[in-house]
Backbone atoms as SQL, in Angstrom:
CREATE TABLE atoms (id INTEGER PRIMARY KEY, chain TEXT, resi INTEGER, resn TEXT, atom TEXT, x REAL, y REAL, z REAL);
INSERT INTO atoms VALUES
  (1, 'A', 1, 'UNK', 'N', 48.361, -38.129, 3.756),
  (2, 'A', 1, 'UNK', 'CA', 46.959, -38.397, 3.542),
  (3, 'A', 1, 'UNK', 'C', 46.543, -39.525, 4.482),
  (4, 'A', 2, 'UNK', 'N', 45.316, -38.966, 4.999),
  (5, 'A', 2, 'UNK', 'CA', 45.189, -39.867, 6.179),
  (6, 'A', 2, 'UNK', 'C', 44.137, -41.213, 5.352),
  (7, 'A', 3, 'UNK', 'N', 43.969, -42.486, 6.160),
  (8, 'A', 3, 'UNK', 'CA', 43.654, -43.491, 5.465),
  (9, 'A', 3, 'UNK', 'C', 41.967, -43.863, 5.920),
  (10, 'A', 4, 'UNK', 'N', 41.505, -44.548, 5.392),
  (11, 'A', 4, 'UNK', 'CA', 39.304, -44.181, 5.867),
  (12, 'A', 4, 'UNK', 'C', 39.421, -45.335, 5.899),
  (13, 'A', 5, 'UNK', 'N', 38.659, -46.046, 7.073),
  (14, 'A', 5, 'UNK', 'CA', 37.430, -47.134, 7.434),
  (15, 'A', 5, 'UNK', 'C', 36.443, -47.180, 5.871),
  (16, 'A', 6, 'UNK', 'N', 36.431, -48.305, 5.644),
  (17, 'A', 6, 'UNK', 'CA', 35.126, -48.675, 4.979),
  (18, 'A', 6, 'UNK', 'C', 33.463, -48.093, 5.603),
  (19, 'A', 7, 'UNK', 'N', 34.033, -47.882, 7.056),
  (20, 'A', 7, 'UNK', 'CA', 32.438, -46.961, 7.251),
  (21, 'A', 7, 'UNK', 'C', 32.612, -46.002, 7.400),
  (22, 'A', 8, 'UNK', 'N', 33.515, -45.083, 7.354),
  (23, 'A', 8, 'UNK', 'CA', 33.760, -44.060, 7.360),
  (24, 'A', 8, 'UNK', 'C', 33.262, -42.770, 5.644),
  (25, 'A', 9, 'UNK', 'N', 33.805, -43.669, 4.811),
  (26, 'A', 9, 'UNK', 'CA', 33.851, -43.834, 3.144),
  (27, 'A', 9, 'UNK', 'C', 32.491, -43.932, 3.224),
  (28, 'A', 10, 'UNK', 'N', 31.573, -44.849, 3.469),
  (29, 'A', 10, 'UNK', 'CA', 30.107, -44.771, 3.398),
  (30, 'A', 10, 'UNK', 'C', 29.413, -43.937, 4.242),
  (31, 'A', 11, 'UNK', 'N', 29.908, -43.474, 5.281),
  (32, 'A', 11, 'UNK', 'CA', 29.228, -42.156, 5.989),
  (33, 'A', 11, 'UNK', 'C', 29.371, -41.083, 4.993),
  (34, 'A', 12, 'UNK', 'N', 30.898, -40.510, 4.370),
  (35, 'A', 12, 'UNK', 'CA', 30.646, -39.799, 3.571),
  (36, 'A', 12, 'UNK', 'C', 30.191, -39.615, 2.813),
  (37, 'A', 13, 'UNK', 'N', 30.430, -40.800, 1.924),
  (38, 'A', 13, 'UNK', 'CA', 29.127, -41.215, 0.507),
  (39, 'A', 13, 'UNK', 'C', 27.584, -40.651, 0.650),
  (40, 'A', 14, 'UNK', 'N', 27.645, -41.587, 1.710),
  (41, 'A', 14, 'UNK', 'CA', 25.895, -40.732, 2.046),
  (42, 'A', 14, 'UNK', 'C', 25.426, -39.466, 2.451),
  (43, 'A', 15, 'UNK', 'N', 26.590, -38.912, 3.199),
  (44, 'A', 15, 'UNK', 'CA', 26.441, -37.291, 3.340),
  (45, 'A', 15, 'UNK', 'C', 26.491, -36.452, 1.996),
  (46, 'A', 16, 'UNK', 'N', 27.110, -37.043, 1.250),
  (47, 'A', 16, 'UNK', 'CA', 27.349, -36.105, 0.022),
  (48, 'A', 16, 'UNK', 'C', 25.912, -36.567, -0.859),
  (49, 'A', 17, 'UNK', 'N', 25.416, -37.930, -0.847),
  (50, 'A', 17, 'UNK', 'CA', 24.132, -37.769, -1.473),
  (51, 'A', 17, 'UNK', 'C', 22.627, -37.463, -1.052),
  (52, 'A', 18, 'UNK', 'N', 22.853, -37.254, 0.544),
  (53, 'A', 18, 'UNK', 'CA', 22.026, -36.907, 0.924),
  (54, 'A', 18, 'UNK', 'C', 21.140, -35.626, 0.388),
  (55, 'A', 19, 'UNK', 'N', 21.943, -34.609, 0.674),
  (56, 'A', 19, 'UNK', 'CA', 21.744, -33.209, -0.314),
  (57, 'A', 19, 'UNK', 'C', 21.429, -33.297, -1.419),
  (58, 'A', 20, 'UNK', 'N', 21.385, -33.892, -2.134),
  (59, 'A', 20, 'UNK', 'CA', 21.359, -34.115, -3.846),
  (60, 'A', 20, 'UNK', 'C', 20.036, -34.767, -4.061),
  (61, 'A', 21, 'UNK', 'N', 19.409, -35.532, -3.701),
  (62, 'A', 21, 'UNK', 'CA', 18.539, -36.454, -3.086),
  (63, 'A', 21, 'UNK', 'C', 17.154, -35.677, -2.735),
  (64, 'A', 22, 'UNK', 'N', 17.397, -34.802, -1.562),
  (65, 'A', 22, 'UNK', 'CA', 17.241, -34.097, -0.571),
  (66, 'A', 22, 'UNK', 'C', 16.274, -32.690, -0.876),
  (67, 'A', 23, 'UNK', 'N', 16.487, -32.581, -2.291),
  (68, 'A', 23, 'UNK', 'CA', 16.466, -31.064, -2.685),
  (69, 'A', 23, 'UNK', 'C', 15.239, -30.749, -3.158),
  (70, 'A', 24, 'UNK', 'N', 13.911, -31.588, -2.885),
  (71, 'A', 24, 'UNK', 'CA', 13.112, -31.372, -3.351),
  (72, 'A', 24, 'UNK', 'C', 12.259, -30.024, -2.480),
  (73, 'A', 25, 'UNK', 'N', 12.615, -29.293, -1.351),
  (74, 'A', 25, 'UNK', 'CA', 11.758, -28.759, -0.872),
  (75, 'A', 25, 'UNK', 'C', 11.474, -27.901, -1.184),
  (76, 'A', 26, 'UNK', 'N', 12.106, -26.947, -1.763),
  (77, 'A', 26, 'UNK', 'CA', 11.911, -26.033, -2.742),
  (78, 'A', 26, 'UNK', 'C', 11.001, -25.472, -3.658),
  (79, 'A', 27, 'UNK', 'N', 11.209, -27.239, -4.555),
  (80, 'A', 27, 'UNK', 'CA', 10.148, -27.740, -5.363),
  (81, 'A', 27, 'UNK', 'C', 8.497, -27.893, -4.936),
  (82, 'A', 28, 'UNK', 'N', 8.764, -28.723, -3.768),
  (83, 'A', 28, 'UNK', 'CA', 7.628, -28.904, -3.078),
  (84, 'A', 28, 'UNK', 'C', 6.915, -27.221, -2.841),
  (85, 'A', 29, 'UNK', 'N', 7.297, -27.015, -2.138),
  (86, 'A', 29, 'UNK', 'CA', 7.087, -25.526, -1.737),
  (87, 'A', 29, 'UNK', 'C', 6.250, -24.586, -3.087),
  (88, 'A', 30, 'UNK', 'N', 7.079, -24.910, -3.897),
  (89, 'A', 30, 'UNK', 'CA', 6.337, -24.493, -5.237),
  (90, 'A', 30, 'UNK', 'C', 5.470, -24.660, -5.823),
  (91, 'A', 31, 'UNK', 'N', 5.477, -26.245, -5.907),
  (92, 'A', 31, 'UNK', 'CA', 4.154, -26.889, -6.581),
  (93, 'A', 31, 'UNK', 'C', 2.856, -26.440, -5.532),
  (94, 'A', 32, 'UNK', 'N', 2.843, -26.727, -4.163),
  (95, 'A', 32, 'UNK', 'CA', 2.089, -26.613, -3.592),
  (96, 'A', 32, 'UNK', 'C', 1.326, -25.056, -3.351),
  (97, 'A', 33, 'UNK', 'N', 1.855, -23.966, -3.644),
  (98, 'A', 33, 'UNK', 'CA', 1.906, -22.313, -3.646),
  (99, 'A', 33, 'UNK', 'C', 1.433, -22.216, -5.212),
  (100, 'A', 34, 'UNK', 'N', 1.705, -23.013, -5.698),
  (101, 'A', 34, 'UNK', 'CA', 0.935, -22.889, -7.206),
  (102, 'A', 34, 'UNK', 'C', -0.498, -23.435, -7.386),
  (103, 'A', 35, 'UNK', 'N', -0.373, -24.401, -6.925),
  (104, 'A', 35, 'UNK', 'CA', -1.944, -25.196, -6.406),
  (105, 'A', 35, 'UNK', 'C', -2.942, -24.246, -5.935),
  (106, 'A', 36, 'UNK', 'N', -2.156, -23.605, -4.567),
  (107, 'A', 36, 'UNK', 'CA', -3.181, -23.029, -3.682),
  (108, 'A', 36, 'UNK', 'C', -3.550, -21.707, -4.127),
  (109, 'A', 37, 'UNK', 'N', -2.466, -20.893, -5.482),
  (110, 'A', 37, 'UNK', 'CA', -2.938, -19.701, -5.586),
  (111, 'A', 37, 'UNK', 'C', -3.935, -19.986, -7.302),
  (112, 'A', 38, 'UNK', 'N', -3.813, -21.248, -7.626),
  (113, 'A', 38, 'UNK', 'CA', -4.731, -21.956, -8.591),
  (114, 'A', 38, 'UNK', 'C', -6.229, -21.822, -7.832),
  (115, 'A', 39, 'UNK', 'N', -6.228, -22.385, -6.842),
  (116, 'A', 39, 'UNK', 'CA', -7.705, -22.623, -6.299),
  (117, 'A', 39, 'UNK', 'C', -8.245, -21.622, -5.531),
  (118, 'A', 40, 'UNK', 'N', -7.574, -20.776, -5.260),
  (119, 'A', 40, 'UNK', 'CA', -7.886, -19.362, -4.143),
  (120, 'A', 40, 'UNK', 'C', -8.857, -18.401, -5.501),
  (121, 'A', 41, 'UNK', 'N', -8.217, -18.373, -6.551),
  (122, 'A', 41, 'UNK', 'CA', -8.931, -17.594, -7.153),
  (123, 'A', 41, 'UNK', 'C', -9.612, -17.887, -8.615),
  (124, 'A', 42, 'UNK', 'N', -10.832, -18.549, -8.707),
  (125, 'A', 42, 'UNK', 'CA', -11.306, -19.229, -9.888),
  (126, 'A', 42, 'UNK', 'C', -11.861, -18.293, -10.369),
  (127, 'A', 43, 'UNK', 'N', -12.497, -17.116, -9.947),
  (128, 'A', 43, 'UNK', 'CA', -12.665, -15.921, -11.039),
  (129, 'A', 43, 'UNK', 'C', -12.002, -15.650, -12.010),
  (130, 'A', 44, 'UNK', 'N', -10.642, -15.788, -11.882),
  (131, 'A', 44, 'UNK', 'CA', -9.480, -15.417, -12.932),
  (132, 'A', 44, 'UNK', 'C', -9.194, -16.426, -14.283),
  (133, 'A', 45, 'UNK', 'N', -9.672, -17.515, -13.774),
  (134, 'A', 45, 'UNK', 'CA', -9.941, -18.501, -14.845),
  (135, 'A', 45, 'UNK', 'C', -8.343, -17.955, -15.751),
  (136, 'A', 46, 'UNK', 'N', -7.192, -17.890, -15.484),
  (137, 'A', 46, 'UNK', 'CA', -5.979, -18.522, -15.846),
  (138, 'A', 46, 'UNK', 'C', -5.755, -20.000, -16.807),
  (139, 'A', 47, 'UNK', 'N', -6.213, -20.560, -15.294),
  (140, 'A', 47, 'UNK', 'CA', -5.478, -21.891, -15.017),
  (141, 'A', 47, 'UNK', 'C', -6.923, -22.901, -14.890),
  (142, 'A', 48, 'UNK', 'N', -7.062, -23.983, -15.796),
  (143, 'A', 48, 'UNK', 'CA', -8.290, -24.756, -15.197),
  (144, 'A', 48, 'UNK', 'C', -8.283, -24.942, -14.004),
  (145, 'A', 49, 'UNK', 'N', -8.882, -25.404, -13.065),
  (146, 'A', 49, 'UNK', 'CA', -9.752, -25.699, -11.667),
  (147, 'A', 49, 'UNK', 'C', -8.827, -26.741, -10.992),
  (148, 'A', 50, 'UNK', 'N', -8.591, -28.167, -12.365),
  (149, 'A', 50, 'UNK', 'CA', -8.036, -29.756, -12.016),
  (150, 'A', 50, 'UNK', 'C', -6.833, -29.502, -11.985),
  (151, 'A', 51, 'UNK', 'N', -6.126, -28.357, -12.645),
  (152, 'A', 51, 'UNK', 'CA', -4.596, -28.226, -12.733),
  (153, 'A', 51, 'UNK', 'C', -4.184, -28.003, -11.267),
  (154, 'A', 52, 'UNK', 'N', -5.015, -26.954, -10.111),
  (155, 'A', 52, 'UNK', 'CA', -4.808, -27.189, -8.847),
  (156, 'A', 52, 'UNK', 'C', -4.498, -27.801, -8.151),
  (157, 'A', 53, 'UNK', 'N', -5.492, -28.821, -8.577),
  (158, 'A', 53, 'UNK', 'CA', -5.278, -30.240, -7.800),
  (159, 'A', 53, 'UNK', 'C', -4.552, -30.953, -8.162),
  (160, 'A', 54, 'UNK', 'N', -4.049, -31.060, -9.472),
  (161, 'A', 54, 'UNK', 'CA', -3.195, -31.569, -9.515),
  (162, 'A', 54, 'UNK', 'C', -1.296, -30.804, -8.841),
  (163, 'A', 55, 'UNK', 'N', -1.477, -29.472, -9.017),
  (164, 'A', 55, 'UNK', 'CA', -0.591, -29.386, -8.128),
  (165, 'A', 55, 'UNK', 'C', -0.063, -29.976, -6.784),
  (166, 'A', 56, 'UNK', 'N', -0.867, -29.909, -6.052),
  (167, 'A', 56, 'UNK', 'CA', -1.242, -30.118, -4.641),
  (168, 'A', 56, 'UNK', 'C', -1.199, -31.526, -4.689),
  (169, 'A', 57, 'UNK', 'N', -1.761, -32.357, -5.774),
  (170, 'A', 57, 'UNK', 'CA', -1.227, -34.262, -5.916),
  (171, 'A', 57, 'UNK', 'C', 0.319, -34.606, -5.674),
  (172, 'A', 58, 'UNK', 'N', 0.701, -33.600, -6.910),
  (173, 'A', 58, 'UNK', 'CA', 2.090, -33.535, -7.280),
  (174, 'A', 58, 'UNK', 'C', 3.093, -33.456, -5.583),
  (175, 'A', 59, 'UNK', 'N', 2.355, -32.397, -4.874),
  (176, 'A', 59, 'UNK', 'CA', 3.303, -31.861, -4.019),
  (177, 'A', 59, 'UNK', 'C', 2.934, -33.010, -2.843),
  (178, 'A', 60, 'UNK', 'N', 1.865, -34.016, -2.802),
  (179, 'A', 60, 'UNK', 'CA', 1.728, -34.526, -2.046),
  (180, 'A', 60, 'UNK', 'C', 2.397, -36.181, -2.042),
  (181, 'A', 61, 'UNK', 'N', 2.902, -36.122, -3.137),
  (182, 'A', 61, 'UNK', 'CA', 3.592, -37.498, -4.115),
  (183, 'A', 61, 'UNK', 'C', 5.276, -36.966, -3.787),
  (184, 'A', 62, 'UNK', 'N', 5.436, -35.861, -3.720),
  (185, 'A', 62, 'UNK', 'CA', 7.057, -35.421, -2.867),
  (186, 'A', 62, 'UNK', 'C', 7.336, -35.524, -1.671),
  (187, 'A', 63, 'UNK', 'N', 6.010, -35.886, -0.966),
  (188, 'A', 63, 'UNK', 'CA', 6.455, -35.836, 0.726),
  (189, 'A', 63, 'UNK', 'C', 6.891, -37.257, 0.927),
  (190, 'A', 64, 'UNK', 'N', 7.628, -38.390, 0.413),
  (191, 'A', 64, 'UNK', 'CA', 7.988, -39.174, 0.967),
  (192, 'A', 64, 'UNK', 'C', 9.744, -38.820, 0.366),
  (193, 'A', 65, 'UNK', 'N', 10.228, -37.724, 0.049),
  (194, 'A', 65, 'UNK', 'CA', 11.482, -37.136, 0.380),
  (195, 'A', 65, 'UNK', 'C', 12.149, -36.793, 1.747),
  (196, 'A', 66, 'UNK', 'N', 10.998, -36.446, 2.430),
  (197, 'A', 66, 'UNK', 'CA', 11.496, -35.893, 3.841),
  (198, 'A', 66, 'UNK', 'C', 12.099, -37.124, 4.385),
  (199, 'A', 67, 'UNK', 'N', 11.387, -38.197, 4.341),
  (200, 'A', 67, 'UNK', 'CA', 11.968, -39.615, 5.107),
  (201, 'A', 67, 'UNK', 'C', 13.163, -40.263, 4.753),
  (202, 'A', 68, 'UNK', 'N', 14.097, -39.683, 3.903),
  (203, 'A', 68, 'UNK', 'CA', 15.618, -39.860, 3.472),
  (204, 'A', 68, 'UNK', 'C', 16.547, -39.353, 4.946),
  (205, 'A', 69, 'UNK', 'N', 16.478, -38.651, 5.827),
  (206, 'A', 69, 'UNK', 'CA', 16.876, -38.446, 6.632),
  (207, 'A', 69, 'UNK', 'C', 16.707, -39.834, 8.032),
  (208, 'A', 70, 'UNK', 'N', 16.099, -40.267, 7.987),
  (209, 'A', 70, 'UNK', 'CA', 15.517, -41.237, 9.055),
  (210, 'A', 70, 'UNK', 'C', 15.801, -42.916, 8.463),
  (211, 'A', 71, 'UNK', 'N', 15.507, -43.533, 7.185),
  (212, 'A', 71, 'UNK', 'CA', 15.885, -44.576, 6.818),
  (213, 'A', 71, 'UNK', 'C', 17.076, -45.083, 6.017),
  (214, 'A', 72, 'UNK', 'N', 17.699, -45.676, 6.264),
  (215, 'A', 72, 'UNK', 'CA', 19.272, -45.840, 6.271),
  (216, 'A', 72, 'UNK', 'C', 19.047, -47.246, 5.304),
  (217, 'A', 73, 'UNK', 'N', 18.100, -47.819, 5.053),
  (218, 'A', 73, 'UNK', 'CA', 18.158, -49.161, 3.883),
  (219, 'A', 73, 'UNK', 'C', 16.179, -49.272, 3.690),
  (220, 'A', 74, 'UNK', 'N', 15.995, -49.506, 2.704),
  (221, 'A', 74, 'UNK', 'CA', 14.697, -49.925, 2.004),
  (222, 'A', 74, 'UNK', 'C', 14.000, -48.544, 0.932),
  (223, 'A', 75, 'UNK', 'N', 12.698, -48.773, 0.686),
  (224, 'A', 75, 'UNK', 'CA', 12.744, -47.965, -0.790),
  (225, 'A', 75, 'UNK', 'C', 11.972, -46.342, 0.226),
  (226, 'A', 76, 'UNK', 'N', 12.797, -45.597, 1.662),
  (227, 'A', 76, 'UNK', 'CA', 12.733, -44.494, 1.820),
  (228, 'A', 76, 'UNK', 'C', 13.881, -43.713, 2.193),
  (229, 'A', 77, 'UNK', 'N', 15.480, -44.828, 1.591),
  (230, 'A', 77, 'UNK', 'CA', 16.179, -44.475, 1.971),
  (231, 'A', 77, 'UNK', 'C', 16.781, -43.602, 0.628),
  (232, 'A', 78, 'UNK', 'N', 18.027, -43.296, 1.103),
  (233, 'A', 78, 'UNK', 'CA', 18.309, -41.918, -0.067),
  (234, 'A', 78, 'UNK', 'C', 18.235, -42.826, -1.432),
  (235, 'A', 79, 'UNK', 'N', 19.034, -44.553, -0.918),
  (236, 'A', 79, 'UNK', 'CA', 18.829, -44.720, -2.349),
  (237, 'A', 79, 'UNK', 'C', 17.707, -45.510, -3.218),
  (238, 'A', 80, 'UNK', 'N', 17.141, -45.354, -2.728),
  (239, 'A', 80, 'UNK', 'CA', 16.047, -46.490, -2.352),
  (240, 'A', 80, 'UNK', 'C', 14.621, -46.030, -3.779),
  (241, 'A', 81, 'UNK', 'N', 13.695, -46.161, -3.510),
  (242, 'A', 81, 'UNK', 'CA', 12.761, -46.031, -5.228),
  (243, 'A', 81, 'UNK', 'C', 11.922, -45.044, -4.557),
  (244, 'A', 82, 'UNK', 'N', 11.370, -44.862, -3.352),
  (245, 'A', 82, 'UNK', 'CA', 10.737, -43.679, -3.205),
  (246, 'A', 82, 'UNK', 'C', 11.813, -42.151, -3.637),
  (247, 'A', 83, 'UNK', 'N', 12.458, -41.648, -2.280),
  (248, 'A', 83, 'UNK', 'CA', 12.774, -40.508, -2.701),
  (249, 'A', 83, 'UNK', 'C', 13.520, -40.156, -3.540),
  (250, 'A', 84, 'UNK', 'N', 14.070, -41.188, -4.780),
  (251, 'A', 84, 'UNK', 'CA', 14.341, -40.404, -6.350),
  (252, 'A', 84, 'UNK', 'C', 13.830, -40.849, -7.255),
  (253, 'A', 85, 'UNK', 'N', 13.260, -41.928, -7.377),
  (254, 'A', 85, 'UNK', 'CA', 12.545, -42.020, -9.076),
  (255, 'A', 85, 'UNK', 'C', 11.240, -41.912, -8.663),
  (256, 'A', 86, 'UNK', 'N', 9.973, -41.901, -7.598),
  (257, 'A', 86, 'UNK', 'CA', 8.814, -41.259, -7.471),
  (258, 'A', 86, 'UNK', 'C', 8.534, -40.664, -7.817),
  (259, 'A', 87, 'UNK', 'N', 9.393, -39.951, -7.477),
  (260, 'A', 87, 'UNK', 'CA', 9.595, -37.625, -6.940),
  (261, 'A', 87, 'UNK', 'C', 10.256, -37.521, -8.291),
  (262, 'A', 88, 'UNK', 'N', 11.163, -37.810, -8.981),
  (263, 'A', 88, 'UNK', 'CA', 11.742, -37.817, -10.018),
  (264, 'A', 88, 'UNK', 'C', 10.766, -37.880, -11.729),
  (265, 'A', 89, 'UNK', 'N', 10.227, -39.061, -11.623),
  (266, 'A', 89, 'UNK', 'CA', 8.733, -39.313, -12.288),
  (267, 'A', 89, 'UNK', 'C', 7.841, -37.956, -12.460),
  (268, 'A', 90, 'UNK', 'N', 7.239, -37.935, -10.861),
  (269, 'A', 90, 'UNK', 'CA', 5.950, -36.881, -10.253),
  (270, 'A', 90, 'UNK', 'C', 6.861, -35.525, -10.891),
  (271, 'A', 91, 'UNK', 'N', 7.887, -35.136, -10.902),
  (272, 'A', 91, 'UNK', 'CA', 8.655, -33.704, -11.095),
  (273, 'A', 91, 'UNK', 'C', 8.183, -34.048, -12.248),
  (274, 'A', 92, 'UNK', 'N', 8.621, -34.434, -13.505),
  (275, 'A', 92, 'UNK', 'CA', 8.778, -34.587, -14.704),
  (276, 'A', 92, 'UNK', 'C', 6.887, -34.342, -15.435),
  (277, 'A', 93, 'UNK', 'N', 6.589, -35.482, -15.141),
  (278, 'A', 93, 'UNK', 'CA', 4.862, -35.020, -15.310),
  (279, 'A', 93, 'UNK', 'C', 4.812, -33.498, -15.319),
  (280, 'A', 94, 'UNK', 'N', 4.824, -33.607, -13.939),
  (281, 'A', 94, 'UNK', 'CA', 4.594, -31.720, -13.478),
  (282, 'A', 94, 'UNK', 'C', 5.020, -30.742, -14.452),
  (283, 'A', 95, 'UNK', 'N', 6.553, -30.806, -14.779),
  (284, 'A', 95, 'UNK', 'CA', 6.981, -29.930, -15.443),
  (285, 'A', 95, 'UNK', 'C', 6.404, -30.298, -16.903),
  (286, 'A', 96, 'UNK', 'N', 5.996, -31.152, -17.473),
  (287, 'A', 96, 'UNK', 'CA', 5.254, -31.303, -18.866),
  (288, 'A', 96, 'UNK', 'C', 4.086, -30.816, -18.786),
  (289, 'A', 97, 'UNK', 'N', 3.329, -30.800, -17.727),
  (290, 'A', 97, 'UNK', 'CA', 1.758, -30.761, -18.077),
  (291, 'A', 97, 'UNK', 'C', 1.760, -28.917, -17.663),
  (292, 'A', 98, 'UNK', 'N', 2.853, -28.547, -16.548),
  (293, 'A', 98, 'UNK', 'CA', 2.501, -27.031, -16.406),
  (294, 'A', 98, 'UNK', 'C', 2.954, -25.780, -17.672),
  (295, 'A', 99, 'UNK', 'N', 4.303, -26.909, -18.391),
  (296, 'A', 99, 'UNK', 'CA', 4.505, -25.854, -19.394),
  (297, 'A', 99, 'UNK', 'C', 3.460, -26.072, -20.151),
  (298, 'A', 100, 'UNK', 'N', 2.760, -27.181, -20.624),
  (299, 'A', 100, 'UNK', 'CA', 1.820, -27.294, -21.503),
  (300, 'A', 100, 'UNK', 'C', 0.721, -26.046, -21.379),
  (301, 'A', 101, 'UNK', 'N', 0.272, -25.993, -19.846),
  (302, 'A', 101, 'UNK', 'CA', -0.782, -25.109, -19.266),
  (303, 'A', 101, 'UNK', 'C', -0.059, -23.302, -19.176),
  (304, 'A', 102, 'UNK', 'N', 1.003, -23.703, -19.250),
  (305, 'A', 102, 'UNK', 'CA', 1.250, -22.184, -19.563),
  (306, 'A', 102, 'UNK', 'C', 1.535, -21.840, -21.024),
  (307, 'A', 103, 'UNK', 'N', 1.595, -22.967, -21.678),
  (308, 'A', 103, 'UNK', 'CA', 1.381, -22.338, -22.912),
  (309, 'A', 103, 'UNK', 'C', 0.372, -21.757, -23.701),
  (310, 'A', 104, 'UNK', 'N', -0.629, -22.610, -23.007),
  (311, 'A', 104, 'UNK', 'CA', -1.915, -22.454, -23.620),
  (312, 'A', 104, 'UNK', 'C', -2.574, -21.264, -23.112),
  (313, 'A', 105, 'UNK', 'N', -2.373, -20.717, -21.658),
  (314, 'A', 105, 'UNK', 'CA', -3.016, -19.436, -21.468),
  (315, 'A', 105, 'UNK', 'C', -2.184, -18.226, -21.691),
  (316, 'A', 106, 'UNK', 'N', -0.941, -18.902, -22.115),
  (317, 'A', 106, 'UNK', 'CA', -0.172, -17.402, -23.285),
  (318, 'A', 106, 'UNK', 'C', -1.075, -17.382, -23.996),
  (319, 'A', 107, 'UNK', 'N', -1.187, -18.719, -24.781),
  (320, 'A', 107, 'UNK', 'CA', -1.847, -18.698, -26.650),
  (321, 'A', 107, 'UNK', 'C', -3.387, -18.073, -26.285),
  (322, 'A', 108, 'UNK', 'N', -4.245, -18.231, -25.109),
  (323, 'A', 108, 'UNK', 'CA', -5.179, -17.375, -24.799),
  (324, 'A', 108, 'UNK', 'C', -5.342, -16.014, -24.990),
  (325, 'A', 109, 'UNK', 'N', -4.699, -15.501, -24.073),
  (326, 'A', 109, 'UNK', 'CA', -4.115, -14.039, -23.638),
  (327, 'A', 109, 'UNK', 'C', -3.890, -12.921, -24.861),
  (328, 'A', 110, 'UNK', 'N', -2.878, -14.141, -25.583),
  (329, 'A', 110, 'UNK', 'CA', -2.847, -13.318, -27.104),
  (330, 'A', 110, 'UNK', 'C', -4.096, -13.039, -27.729),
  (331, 'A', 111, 'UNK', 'N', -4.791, -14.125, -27.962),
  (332, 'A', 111, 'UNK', 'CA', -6.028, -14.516, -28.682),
  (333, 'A', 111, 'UNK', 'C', -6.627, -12.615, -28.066),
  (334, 'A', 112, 'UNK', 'N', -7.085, -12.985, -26.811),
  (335, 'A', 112, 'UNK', 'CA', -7.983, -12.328, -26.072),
  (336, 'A', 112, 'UNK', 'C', -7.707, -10.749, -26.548),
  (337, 'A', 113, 'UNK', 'N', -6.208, -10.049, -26.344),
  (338, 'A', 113, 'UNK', 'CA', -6.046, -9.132, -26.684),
  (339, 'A', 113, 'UNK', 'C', -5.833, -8.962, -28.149),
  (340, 'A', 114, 'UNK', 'N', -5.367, -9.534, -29.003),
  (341, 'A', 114, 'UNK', 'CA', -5.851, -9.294, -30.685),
  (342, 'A', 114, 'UNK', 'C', -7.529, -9.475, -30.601),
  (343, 'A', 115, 'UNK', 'N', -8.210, -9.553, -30.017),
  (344, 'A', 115, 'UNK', 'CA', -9.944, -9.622, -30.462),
  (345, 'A', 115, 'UNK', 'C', -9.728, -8.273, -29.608),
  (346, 'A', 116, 'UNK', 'N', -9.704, -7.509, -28.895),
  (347, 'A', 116, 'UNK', 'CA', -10.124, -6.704, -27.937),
  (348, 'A', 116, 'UNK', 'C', -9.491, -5.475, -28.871),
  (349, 'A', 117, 'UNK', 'N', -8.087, -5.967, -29.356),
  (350, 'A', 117, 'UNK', 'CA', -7.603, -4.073, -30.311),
  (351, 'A', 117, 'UNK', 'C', -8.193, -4.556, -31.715),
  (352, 'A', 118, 'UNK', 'N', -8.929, -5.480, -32.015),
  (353, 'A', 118, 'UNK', 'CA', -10.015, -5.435, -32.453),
  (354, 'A', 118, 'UNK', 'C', -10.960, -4.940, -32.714),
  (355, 'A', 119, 'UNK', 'N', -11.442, -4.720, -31.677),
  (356, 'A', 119, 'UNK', 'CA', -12.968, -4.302, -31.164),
  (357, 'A', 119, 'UNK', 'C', -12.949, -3.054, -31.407),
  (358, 'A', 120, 'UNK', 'N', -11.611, -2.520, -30.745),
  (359, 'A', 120, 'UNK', 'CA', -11.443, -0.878, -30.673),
  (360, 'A', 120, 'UNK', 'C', -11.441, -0.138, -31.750),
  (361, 'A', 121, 'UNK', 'N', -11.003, -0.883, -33.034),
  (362, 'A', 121, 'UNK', 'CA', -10.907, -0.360, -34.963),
  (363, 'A', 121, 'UNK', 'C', -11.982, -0.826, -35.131),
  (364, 'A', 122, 'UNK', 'N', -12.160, -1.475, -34.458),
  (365, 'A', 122, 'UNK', 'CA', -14.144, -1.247, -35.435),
  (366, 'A', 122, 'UNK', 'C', -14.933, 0.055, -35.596),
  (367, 'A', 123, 'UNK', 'N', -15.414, 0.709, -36.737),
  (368, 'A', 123, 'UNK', 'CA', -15.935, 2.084, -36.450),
  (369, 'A', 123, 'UNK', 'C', -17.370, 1.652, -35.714),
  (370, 'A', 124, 'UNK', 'N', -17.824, 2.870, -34.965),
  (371, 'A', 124, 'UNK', 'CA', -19.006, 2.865, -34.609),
  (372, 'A', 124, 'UNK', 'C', -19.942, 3.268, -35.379),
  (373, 'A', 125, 'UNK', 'N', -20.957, 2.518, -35.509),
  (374, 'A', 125, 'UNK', 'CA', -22.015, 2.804, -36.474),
  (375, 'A', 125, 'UNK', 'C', -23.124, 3.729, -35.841),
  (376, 'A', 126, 'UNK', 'N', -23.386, 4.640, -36.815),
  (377, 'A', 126, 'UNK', 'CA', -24.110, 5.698, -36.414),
  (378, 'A', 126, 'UNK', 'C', -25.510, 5.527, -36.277);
């Protein structure tokens, strides 16, 4: 077994958390494709109007992830307070307030179609 430099050990360290760190693009990608297919179509009235934007906040509160590649010490480095407890925070919100919003236009949906096979047993009055 061969023996490591103290900088060697921290090159690896950081390669291995880089990725881990790193992984928001995905995410990003998501939030932001959710936003935009939120606001593309307000006829459909789904999703309120602000939930859009707030996507698109969300995804814009992740872009200081990308800069983990470039700063090596202060709060944009991997370990630093931007790219994991920001983005970490901003994820968490997100994922509370969208299940919230998808719950509620299930609990809609239902609503909508029990009134509608509703409608249909109603006799028609002559």
């Amino acid at each position: 077994m061969a023996c490591t430099t103290g900088e060697a050990s921290e090159a690896l360290n950081d390669a291995g958390w880089l990725p881990f760190v790193g992984v928001f693009y995905a995410t990003f990608i998501q939030v932001i494709a959710v936003g935009l297919c939120i606001l593309q179509h307000p006829e459909q009235r789904v999703f309120p109007r602000w939930l859009g934007f707030f996507n698109l906040w969300v995804g814009v509160v992740m872009l200081p992830d990308v800069l983990i590649f470039w700063f090596k010490s202060g709060p944009f480095a991997w370990n630093g307070i931007a790219p994991f407890w920001v983005i970490l925070c901003a994820f968490c919100v997100w994922f509370l307030v969208m299940s919230w919003a998808v719950q509620r236009a299930v609990r809609q949906q239902v609503a909508d179609e029990r009134q509608a096979v509703a409608l249909e047993r109603e006799p028609i009055a002559a």
